[in-house]
C-alpha positions as CSV (number, residue, x, y, z in Angstrom):
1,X,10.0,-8.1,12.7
2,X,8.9,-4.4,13.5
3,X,9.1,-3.2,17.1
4,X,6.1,-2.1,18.3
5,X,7.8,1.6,18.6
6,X,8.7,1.2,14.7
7,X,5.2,0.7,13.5
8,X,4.6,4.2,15.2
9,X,4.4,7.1,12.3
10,X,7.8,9.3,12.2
11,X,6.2,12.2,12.2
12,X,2.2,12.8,13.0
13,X,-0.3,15.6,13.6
14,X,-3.9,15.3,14.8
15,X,-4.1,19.3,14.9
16,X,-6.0,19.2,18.1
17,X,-4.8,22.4,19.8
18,X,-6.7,25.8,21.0
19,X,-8.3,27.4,17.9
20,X,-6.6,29.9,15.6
21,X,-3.1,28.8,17.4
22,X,-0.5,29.3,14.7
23,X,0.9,26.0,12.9
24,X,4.5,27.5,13.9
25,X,3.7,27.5,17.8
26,X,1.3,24.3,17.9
27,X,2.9,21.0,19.4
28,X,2.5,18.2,16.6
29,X,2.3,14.9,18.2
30,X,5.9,14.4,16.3
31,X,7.4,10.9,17.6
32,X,11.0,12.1,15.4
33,X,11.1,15.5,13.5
34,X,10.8,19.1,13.7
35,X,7.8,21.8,14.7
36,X,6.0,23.1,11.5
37,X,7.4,26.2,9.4
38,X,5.1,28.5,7.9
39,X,6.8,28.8,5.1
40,X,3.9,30.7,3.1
41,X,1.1,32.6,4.4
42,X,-0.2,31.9,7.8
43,X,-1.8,28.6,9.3
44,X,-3.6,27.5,12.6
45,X,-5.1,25.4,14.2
46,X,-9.2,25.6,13.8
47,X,-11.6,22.7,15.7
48,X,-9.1,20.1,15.5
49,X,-8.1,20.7,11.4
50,X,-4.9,23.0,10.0
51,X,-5.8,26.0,8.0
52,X,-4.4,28.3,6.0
53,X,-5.6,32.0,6.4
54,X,-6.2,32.5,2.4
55,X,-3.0,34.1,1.1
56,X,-2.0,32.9,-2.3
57,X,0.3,29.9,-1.9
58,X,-0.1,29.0,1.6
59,X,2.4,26.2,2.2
60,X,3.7,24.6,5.6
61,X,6.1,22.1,6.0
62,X,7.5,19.9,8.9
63,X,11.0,18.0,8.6
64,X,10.3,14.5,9.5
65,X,14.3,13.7,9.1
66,X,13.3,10.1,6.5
67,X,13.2,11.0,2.9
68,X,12.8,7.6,0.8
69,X,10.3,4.3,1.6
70,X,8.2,6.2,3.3
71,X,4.4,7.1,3.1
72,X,3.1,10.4,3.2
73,X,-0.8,10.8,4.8
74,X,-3.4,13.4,5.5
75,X,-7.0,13.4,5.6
76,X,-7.5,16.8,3.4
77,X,-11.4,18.1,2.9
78,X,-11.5,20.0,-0.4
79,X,-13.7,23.8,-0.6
80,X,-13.1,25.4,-3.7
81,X,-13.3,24.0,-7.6
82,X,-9.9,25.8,-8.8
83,X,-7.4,26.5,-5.9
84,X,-4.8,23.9,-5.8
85,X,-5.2,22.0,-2.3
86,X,-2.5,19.4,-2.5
87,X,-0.2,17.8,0.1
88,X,3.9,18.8,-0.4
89,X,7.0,16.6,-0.5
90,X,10.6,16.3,-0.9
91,X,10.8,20.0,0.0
92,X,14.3,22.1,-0.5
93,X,14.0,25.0,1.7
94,X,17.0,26.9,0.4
95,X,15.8,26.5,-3.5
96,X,11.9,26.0,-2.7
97,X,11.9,23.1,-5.0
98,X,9.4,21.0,-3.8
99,X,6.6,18.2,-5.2
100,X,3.0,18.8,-4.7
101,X,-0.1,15.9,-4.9
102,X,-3.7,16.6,-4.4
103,X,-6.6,18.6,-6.0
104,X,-6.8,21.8,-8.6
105,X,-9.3,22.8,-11.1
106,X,-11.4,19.9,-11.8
107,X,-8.4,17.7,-11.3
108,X,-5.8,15.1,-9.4
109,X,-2.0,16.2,-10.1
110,X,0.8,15.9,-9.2
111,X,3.1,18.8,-9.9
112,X,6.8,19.3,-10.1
113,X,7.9,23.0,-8.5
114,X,11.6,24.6,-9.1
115,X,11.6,27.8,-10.9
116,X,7.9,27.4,-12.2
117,X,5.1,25.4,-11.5
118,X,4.6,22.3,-13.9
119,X,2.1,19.6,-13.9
120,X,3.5,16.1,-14.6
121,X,0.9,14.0,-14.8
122,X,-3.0,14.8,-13.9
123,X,-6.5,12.7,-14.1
124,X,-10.0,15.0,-14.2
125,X,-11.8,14.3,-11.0
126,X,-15.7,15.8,-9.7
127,X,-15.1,15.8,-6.1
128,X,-17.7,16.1,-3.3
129,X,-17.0,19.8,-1.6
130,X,-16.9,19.4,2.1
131,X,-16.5,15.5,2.1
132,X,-13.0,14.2,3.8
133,X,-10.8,12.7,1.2
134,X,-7.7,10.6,2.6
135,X,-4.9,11.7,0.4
136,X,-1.1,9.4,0.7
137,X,1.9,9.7,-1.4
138,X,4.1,6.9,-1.9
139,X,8.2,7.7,-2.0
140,X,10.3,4.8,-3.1
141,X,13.9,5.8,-4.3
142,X,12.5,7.6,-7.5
143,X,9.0,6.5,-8.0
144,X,6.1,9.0,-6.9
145,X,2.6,7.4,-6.4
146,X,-0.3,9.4,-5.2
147,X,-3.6,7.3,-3.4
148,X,-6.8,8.9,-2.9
149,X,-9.0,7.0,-0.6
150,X,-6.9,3.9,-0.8
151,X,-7.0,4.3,-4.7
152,X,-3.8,4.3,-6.8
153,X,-4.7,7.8,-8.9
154,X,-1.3,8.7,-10.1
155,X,2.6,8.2,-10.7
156,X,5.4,9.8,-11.5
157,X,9.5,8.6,-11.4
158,X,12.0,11.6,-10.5
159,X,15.2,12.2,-8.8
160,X,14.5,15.7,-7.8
161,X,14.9,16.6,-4.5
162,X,14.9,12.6,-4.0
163,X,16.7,13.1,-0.6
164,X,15.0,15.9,0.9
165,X,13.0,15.2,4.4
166,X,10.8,18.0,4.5
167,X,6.7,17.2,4.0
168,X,3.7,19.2,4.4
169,X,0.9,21.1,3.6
170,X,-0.5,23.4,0.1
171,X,-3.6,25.8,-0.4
172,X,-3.7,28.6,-2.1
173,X,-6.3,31.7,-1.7
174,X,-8.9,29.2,0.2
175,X,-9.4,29.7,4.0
176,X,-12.6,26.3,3.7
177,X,-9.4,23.4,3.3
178,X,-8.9,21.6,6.2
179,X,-6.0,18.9,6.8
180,X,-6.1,16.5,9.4
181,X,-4.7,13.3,11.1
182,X,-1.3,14.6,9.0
183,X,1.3,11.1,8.9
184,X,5.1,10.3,7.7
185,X,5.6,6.4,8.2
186,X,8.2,4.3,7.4
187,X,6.9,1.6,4.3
């Protein structure tokens, strides 16, 4: 049985903080893990949602110290038809290798990043602009599966990165994205 201190996410963020405070500064409600890293553009904090300020590739991580078995969560509302707005996974921040889920261009992906950007598997979606979407990926030793709203949308199987502990946040060239109620539990 589960302690009642082991049903607790690893790692969570509500994003309540003052406004514009940057993500690198803010105090995540982190039971086990690190403070965020901007690792691309600039993020803050804006009525209770993380933002990026709209520089191409915006991307902010947090190390929640768990890599496999492990659910990823965010509530993410989407503001722009083609810029990728994903969450990020199984980061390497001395290659920048990294796994991205979430929306881009009239679709659901899930991407693969090392040396270029490539798209491994990908559904088209029409999704409501401005309507909360509850985003979760799913790592189990090498198996990748990406929930939207409860809804199995997409998997993937990979070793890469497989053991990396590092999670977090995409959005490129949009300042409209907002992520909230950001989780790492234990499955």
């Amino acid at each position: 049985l589960l302690t009642s201190l082991q049903k607790q996410p690893y790692v969570w963020d509500t994003f309540s903080d003052i406004d514009n405070t940057a993500l690198s500064i803010h105090s995540p409600n982190a039971f086990q893990g690190t403070k965020w890293v901007e690792q691309t553009g600039r993020w803050s904090t804006v009525g209770g949602y993380a933002r990026a300020n709209g520089a191409a590739g915006s991307l902010a991580w947090i190390d929640s110290k768990i890599a496999e078995q492990i659910a990823i969560e965010c509530d993410v509302v989407f503001a722009d038809v083609a810029v990728p707005q994903t969450l990020i996974f199984r980061y390497d921040a001395a290659t920048g290798h990294h796994w991205r889920a979430g929306y881009a261009n009239k679709k659901y992906v899930i991407y693969e990043i090392t040396n270029t950007s490539t798209i491994r598997v990908n559904i088209n979606v029409a999704p409501t602009f401005g309507q909360i979407y509850k985003l979760k990926v799913i790592l189990e030793g090498d198996s990748i599966a990406f929930y939207v709203d409860g809804q199995l949308i997409l998997n993937w199987t990979s070793s890469l990165n497989k053991n990396q502990t590092k999670h977090g946040l995409y959005c490129s060239s949009s300042t409209n994205t907002k992520f909230d109620n950001f989780k790492v539990n234990i499955l």
